[in-house]
C-alpha positions in Angstrom: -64.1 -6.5 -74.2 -61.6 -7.9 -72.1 -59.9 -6.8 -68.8 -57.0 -9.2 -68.3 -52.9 -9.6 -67.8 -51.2 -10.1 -71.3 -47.3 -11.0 -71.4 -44.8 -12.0 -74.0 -41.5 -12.9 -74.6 -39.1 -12.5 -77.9 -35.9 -13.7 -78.6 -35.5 -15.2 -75.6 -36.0 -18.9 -74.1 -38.9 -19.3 -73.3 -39.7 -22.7 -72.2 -43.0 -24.5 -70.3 -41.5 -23.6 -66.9 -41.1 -19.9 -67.5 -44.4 -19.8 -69.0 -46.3 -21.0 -66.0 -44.8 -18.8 -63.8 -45.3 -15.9 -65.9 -49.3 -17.2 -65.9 -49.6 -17.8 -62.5 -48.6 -13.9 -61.8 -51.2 -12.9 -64.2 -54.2 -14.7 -62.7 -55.9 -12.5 -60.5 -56.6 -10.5 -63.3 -57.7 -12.6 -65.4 -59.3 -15.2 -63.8 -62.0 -16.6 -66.6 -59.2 -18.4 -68.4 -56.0 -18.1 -69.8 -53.6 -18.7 -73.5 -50.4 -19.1 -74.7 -49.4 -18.9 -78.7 -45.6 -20.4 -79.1 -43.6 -19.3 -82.3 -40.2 -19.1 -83.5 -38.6 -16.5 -81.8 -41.7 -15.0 -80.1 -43.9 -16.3 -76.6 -47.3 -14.7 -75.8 -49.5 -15.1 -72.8 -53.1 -14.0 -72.0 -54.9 -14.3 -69.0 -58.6 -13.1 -69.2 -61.4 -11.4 -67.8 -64.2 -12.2 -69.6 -66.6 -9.1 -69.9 -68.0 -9.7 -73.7 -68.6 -12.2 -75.6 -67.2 -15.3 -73.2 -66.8 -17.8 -76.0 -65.6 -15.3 -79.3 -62.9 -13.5 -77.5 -60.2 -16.4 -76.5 -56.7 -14.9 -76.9 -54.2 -15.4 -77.9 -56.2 -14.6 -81.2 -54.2 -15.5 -84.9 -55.4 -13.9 -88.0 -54.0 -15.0 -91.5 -54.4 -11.5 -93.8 -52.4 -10.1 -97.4 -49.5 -12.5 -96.8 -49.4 -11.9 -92.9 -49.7 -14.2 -90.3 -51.0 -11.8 -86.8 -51.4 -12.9 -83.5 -52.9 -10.2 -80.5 -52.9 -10.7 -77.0 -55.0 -8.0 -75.9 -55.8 -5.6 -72.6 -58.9 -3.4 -72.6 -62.4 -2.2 -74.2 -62.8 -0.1 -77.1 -66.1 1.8 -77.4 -66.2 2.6 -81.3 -66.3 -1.7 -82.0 -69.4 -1.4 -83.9 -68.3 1.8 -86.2 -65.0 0.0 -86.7 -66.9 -3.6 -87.2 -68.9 -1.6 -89.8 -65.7 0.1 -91.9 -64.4 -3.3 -91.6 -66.9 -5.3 -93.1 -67.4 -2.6 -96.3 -63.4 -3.4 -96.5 -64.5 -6.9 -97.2 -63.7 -8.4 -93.6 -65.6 -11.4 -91.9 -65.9 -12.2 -88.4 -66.7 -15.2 -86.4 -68.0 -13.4 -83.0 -68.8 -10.1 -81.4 -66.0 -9.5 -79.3 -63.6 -6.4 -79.7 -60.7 -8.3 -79.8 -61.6 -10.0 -83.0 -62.4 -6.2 -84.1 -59.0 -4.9 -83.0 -56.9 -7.5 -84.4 -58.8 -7.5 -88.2 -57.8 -3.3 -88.0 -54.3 -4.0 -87.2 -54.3 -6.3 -90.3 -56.2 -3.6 -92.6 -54.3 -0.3 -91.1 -51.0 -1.9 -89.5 -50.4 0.5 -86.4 -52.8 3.4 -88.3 -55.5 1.7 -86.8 -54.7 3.7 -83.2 -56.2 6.9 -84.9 -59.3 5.0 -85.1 -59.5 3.6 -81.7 -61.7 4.8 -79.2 -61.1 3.2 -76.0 -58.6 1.7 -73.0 -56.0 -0.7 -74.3 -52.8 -1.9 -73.9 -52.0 -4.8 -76.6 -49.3 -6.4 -78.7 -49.3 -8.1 -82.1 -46.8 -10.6 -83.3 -46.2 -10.7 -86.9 -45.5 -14.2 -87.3 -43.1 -13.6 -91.2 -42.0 -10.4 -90.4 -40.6 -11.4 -87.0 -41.6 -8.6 -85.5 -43.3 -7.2 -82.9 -46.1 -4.1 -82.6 -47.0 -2.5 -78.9 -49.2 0.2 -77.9 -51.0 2.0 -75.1 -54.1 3.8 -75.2 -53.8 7.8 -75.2 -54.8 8.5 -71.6 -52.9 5.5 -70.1 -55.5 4.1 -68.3 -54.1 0.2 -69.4 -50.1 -0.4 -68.3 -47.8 -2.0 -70.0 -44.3 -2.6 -69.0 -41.5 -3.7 -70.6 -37.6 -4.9 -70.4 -35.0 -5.0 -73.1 -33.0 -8.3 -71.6 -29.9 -9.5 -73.2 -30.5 -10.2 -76.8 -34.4 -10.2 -76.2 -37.4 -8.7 -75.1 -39.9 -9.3 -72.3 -43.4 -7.1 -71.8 -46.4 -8.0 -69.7 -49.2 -5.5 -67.7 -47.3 -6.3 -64.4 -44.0 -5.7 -63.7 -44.6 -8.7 -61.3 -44.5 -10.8 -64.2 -41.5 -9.3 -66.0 -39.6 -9.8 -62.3 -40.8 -13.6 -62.3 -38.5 -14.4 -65.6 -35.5 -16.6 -64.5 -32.8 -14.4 -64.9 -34.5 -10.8 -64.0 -33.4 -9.7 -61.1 -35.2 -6.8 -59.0 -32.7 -4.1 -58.8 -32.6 -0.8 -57.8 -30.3 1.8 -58.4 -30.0 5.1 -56.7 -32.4 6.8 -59.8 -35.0 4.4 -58.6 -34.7 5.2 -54.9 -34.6 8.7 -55.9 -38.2 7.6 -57.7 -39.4 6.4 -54.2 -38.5 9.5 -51.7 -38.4 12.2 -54.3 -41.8 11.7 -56.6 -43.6 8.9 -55.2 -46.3 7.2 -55.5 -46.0 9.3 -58.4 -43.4 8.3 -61.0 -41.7 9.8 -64.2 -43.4 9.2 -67.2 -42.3 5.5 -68.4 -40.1 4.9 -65.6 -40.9 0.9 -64.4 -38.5 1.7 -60.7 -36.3 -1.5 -60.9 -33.9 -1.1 -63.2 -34.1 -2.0 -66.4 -37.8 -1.7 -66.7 -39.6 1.0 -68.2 -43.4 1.7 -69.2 -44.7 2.6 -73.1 -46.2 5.9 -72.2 -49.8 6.9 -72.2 -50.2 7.6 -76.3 -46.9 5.7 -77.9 -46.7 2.5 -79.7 -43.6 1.2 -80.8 -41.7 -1.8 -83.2 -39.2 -4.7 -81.5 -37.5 -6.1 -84.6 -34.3 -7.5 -84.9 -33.1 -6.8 -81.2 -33.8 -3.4 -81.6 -36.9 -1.3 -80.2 -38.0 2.0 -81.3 -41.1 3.5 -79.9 -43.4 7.1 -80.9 -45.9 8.8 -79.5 -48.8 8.9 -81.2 -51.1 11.5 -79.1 -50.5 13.8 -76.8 -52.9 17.3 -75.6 -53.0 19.4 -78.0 -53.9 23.4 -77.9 -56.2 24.7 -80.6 -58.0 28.1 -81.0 -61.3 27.8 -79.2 -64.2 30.1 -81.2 -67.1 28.6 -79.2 -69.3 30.5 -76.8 -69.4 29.4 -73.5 -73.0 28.1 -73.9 -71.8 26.4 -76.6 -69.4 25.1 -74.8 -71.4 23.7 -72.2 -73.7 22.0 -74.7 -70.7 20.2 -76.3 -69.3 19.1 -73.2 -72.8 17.8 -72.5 -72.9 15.7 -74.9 -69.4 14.4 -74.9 -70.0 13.5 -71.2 -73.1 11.6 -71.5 -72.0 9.8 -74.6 -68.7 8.9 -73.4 -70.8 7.7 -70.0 -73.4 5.8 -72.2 -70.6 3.9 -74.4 -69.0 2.6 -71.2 -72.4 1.1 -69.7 -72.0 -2.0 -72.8 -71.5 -5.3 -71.2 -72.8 -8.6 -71.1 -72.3 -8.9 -67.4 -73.8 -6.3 -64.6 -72.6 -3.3 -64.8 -72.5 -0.7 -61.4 -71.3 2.9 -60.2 -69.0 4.4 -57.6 -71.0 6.7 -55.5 -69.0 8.9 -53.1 -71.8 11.3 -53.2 -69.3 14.2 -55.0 -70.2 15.6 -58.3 -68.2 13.1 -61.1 -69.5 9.8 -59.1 -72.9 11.3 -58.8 -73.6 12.4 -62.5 -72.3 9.1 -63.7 -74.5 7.2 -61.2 -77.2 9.7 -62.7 -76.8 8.6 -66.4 -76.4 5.1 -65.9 -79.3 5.0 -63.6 -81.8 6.3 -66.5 -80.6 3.9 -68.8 -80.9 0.6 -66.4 -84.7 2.5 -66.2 -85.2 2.4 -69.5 -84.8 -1.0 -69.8 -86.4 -2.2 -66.6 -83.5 -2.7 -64.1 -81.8 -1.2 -61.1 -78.5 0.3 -60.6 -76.3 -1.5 -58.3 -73.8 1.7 -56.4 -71.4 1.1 -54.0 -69.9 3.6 -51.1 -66.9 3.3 -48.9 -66.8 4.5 -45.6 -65.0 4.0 -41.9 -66.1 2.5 -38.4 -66.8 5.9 -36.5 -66.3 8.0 -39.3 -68.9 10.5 -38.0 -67.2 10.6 -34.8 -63.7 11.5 -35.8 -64.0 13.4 -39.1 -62.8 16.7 -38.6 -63.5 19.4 -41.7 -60.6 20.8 -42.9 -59.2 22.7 -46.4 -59.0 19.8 -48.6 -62.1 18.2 -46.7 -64.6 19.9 -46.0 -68.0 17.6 -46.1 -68.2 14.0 -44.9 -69.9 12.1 -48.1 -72.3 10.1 -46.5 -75.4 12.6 -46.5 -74.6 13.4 -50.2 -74.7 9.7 -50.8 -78.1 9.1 -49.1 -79.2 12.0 -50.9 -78.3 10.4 -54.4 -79.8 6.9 -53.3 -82.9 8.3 -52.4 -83.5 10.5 -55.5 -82.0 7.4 -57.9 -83.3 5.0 -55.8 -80.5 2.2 -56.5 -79.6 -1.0 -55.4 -76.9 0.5 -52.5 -74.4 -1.3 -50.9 -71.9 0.0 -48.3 -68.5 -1.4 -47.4 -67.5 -0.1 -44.0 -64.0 -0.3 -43.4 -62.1 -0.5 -39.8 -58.5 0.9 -39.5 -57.4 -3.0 -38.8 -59.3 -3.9 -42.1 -56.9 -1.2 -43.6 -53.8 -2.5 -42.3 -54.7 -5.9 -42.8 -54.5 -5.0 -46.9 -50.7 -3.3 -46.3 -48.9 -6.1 -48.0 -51.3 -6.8 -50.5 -51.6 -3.6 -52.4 -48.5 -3.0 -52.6 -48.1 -6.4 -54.2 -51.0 -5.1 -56.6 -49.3 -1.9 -57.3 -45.4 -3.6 -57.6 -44.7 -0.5 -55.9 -45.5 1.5 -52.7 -48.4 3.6 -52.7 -50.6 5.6 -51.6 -51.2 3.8 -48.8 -54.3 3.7 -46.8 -55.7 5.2 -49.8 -54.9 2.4 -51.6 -55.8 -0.1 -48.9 -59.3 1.1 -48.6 -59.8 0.8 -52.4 -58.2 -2.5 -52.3 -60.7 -3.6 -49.7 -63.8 -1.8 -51.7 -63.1 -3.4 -55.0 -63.3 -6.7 -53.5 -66.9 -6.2 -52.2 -67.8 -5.0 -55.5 -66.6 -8.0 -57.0 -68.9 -9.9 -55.1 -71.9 -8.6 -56.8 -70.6 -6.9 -60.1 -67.8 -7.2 -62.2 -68.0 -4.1 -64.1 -68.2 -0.8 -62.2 -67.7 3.2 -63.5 -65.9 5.4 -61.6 -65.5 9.1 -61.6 -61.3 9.4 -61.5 -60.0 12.2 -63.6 -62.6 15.1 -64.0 -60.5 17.1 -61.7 -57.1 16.6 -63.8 -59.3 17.7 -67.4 -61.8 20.2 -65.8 -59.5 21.7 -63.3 -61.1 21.0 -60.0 -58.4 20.6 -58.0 -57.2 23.2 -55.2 -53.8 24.0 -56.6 -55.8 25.0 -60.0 -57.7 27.8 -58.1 -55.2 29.1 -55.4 -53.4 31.9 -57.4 -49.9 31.2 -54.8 -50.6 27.4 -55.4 -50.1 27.8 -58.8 -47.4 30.6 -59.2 -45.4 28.2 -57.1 -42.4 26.6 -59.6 -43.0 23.0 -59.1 -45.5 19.9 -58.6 -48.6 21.5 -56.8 -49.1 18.2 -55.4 -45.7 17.7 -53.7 -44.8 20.9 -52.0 -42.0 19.3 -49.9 -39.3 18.8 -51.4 -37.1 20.0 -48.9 -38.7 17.5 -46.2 -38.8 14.5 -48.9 -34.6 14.9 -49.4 -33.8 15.1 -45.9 -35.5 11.8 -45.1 -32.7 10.1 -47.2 -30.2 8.4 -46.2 -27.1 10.3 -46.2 -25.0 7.9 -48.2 -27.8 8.3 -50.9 -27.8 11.9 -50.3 -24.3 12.4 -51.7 -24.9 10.4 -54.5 -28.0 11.9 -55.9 -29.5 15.7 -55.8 -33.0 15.2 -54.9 -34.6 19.0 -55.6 -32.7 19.2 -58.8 -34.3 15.2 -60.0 -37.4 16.7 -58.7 -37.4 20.1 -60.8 -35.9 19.0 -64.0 -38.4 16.4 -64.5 -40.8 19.5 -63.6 -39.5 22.0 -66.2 -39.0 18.8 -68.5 -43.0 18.5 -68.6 -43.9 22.8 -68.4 -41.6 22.6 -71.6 -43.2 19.8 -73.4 -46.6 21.9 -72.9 -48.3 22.6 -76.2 -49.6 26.0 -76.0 -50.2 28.2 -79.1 -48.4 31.6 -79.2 -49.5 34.6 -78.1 -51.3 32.7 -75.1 -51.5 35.0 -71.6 -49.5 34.4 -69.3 -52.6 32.7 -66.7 -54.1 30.6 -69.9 -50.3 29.9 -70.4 -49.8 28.8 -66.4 -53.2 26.6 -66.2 -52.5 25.0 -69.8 -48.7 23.9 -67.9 -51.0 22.7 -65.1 -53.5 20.6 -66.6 -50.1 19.1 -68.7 -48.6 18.3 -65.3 -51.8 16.9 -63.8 -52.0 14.7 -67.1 -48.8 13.5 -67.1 -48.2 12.8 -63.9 -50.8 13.0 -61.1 -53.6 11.4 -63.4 -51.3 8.6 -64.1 -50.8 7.9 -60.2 -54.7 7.9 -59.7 -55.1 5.1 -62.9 -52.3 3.3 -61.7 -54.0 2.9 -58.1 -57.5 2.4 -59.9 -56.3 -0.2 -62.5 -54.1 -2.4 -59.7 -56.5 -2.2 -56.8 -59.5 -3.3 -58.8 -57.6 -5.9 -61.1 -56.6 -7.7 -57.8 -59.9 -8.6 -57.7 -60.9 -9.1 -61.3 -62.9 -6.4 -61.4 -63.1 -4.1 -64.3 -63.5 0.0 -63.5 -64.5 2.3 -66.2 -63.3 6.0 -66.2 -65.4 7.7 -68.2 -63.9 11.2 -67.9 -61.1 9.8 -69.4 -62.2 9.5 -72.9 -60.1 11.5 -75.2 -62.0 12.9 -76.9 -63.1 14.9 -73.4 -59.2 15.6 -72.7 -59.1 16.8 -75.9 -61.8 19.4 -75.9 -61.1 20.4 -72.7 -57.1 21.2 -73.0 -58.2 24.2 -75.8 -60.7 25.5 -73.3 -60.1 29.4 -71.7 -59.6 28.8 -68.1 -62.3 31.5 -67.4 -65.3 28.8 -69.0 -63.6 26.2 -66.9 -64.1 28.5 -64.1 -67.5 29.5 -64.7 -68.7 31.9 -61.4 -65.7 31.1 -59.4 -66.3 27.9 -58.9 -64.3 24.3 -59.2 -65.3 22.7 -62.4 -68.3 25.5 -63.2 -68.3 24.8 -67.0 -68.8 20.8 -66.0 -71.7 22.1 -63.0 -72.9 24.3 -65.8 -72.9 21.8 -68.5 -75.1 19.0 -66.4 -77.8 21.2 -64.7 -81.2 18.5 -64.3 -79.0 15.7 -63.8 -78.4 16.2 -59.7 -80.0 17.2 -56.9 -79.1 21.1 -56.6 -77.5 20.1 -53.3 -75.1 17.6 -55.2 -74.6 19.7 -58.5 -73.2 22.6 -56.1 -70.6 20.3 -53.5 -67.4 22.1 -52.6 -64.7 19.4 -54.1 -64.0 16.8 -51.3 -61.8 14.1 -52.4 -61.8 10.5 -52.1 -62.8 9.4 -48.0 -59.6 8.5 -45.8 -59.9 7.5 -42.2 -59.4 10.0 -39.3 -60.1 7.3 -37.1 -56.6 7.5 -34.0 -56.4 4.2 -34.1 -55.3 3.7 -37.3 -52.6 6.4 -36.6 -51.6 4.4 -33.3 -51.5 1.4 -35.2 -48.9 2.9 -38.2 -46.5 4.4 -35.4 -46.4 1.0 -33.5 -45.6 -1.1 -36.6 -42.8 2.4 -37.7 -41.5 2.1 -33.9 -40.6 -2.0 -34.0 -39.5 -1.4 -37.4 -37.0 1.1 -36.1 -35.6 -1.8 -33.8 -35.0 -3.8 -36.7 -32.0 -4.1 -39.9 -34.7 -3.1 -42.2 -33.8 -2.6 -45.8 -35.4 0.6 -45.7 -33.1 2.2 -43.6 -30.4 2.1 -46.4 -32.9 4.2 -48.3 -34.1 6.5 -45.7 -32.7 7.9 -42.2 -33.4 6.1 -38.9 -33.1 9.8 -37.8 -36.0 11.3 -40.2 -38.1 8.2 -39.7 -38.0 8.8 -36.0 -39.0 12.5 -36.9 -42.0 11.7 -39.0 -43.7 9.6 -35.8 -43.8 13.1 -33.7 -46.1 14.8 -35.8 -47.7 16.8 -38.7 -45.5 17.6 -41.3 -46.3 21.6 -43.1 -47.2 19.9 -46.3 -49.3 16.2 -47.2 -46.7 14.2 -48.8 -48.3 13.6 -51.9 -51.8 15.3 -53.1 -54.2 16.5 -50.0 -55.0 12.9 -48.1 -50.8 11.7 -47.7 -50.4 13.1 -43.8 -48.6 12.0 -40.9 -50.3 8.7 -41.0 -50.3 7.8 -44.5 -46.8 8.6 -44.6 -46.0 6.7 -42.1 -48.0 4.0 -43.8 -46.0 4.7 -47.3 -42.4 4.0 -45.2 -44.2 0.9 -44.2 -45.0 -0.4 -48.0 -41.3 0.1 -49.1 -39.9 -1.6 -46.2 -42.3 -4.7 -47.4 -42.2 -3.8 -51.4 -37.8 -4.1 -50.4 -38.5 -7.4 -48.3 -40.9 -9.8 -50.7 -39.6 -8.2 -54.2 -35.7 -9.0 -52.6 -34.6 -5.7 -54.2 -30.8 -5.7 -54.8 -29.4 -2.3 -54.2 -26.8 -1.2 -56.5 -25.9 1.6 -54.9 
């Protein structure tokens, strides 16, 4: 297993300088060491994170196979290695270590890009075919490894970062008005395989594609599919019993410490259950790890989307588990402090203080793990969300996260505003994904609506969540798990009646249902409450300051959005969060402030 940066460069020049630079934007995720393999034609880099096997798994990794000359550089875990190791070795394979890289580069050779079908896991890798001159990428189904890429001239450039795409001599950061339309319109959320800057795009969660001979063509491979569900709902529940504690248990291997989230919710709190009785079984202790803010219990105020504070749940959990526990306790300066740096981890702006807070957490993890799980994406698969349950929600024609666009496309500047129609780039990429929905015919019209939902969630809102998850702890070289994102748990789940998913009228029943005796009852039943933000004033005094000077300033933002609307947005609440339920006033604010520095280091050349 190996969490790192990989990069590469074809048909282009691609000498010692170049390289380096490339390398040195790759670092912080792979800190352990790092590779380059030099060919004709064809550059790849490899920066590592060494989870398994330290000394087996060096990349960039050559195998000579049937004629063939390979060479992987490699992002991810798989969690089938040992199945695959075995169907290898009866093939007549031999292998040198116990690493999965080794594994996935020996079924590239045996199944050329067949071998997907067979891969259970996170990945993002690349293979050079060293005759063929030629050059395989792919992405794991649920998209939970990036990989970007640019088509540049008469060659081709990929890495995990578009930081490291923008660092090649002649790239230059641009952005056009689609791009700004990607910031105010959709963001932190962003079409499916759109990179921003121009020219740079992302291989979509479940495609792999071919560059040979200047030309690129890319497939998808996997996407949800609806099948005929004849189960019962008990045996339902037993199914999706086991596919959660296996897919829980397979992400526990490591030869370094392993550790768990723990917000005290119900995904965090049934993985930290799991993991805690097998660190048990073999004599150890759990190491968990909770946010939270200076004064938290003082200025929380219960609302809709946020109902409970965590941090009795979490005690709870800790005292029943009885884990190693550390807390990271976060002031709103501590937030602020972390502006500039995650949005240098994201390339992009974010979700701001969301992000900062995580940015901050992962690098206290770090400090005593370098593995952790983490319960993102239950809510996308199971339906847990708000918008899944509220029947006007839902009826609503458009993302259920993002019910403003109105607000978002008055904020433009005007000169952008006549250029681009922001509700219609909004809704066709809204009626673009209800359409690609695969729903079988003769489906009800609610089975029809919630199947159009979980695609949208999928495709979009899941992919902002990974993106935050993957960048925020990579920064720090740490390694987070999602084990709700195995596919084979998306897959299950999409065929499921909404009615099981539903079970009594409650977020996420079937999943409650499924893993009775693995929580306190207290836990088990928790009305949804999503990730902590702070409600602390001072962080919201803090944003508006920094948003007032700015206003003083010849800020690159403002040819993006109106001095007039940016004024607005420091007088108060806004009808609808920005993006999702945390994105208020504050965070808003906090978002205008990450493009104004994302424009400002990244030297982004409008072209519009």
């Amino acid at each position: 297993m190996t969490m790192c940066a990989i990069a590469g460069m074809i048909g282009l020049n691609a000498n010692e300088n170049a390289a380096d630079k490339m390398l040195k934007t790759m670092t912080r995720r792979g800190p352990d060491a790092d590779g380059v393999f030099t060919g004709e034609g064809c550059t790849l880099l490899h920066a590592r994170l060494a989870i398994i096997d330290p000394e087996g798994g060096k990349q960039p990794m050559a195998l000579d196979f049937r004629d063939e000359t390979y060479v992987l550089v490699y992002n991810g875990e798989l969690y089938n290695t040992d199945e695959i190791r075995r169907e290898l070795l009866r093939n007549g394979h031999e292998f040198s270590g116990h690493s999965d890289t080794e594994v996935l580069l020996h079924a590239y050779g045996q199944w050329g890009e067949a071998c997907l079908e067979r891969l259970n896991g996170i990945f993002a890798f690349a293979v050079w075919e060293k005759k063929r001159k030629r050059l395989f990428l792919a992405r794991d189904r649920i998209g939970v490894k990036p990989l970007f890429y640019k088509e540049h001239g008469t060659g081709f450039l990929f890495a995990s970062e578009i930081k490291t795409i923008l660092t090649y001599p002649t790239v230059r950061a641009e952005l056009d008005e689609e791009g700004a339309a990607e910031i105010l319109m959709l963001g932190p959320g962003r079409t499916p395989g759109c990179g921003v800057f121009r020219g740079i795009f992302e291989i979509e969660p479940g495609c792999c594609g071919f560059y040979e001979n200047g030309c690129l063509r890319i497939r998808r491979y996997w996407q949800l599919r609806d099948r005929e569900h004849t189960q019962s709902f008990e045996e339902t529940s037993e199914y999706v019993r086991y596919l959660v504690e296996d897919s829980i248990r397979h992400q526990m291997v490591s030869d370094v410490p392993v550790g768990t989230f723990l917000s005290g919710g119900l995904d965090s709190s049934l993985i930290t259950s799991v993991c805690a009785a097998e660190m048990r079984q073999r004599g150890e202790v759990l190491h968990t790890f909770s946010v939270d803010y200076v004064d938290h219990e003082k200025y929380f105020r219960p609302g809709k989307f946020q109902p409970a504070s965590d941090g009795s749940y979490i005690r709870l959990m800790h005292d029943a588990l009885q884990t190693n526990h550390h807390w990271t306790v976060l002031g709103p300066e501590e937030l602020l402090s972390v502006l500039e740096d995650s949005t240098l981890a994201r390339d992009l702006p974010g979700m701001a203080d969301v992000d900062f807070s995580l940015l901050a957490f992962c690098a206290r993890i770090r400090k005593d793990v370098k593995v952790a799980l983490s319960g993102e994406c239950a809510d996308e698969i199971f339906g847990g969300y708000p918008w899944y349950r509220d029947p006007e929600v839902r009826a609503v024609d458009g993302f259920p996260w993002a019910q403003n666009t109105s607000f978002r496309a008055a904020m433009m500047n005007p000169a952008l505003a006549k250029r681009i129609d922001g509700p219609s780039y909004v809704r066709e990429r809204y009626l673009q994904t209800c359409r690609e929905s695969d729903i079988l015919p003769g489906t009800s019209p609610q089975e029809r609506r919630m199947k159009e939902m979980v695609n949208l969630n999928f495709r979009w809102f899941m992919q902002t969540l990974l993106d935050r998850k993957d960048r925020m702890s990579m920064y720090s070289g740490l390694e987070v798990r999602v084990p709700f994102c195995d596919y084979r748990i998306a897959e299950y789940l999409y065929s499921v009646p909404w009615e099981y998913k539903d079970y009594q009228n409650q977020e996420k029943g079937l999943l409650r249902h499924a893993m009775r005796g693995w929580l306190p009852q207290e836990v088990l039943m928790r009305k949804k409450s999503p990730y902590p933000k702070t409600f602390d004033p001072r962080y919201t005094v803090m944003v508006r300051e920094r948003l007032m000077n700015l206003l003083n300033e010849e800020s690159p933002l403002f040819h993006m959005v109106s001095r007039k609307s940016a004024v607005k947005i420091l007088d108060g609440e806004q009808t609808w969060p920005w993006y999702g339920q945390l994105m208020r006033a504050p965070q808003t604010i906090a978002y205008l402030l990450q493009i104004d520095f994302w424009l400002k280091h990244y030297q982004v050349l409008f072209t519009f």
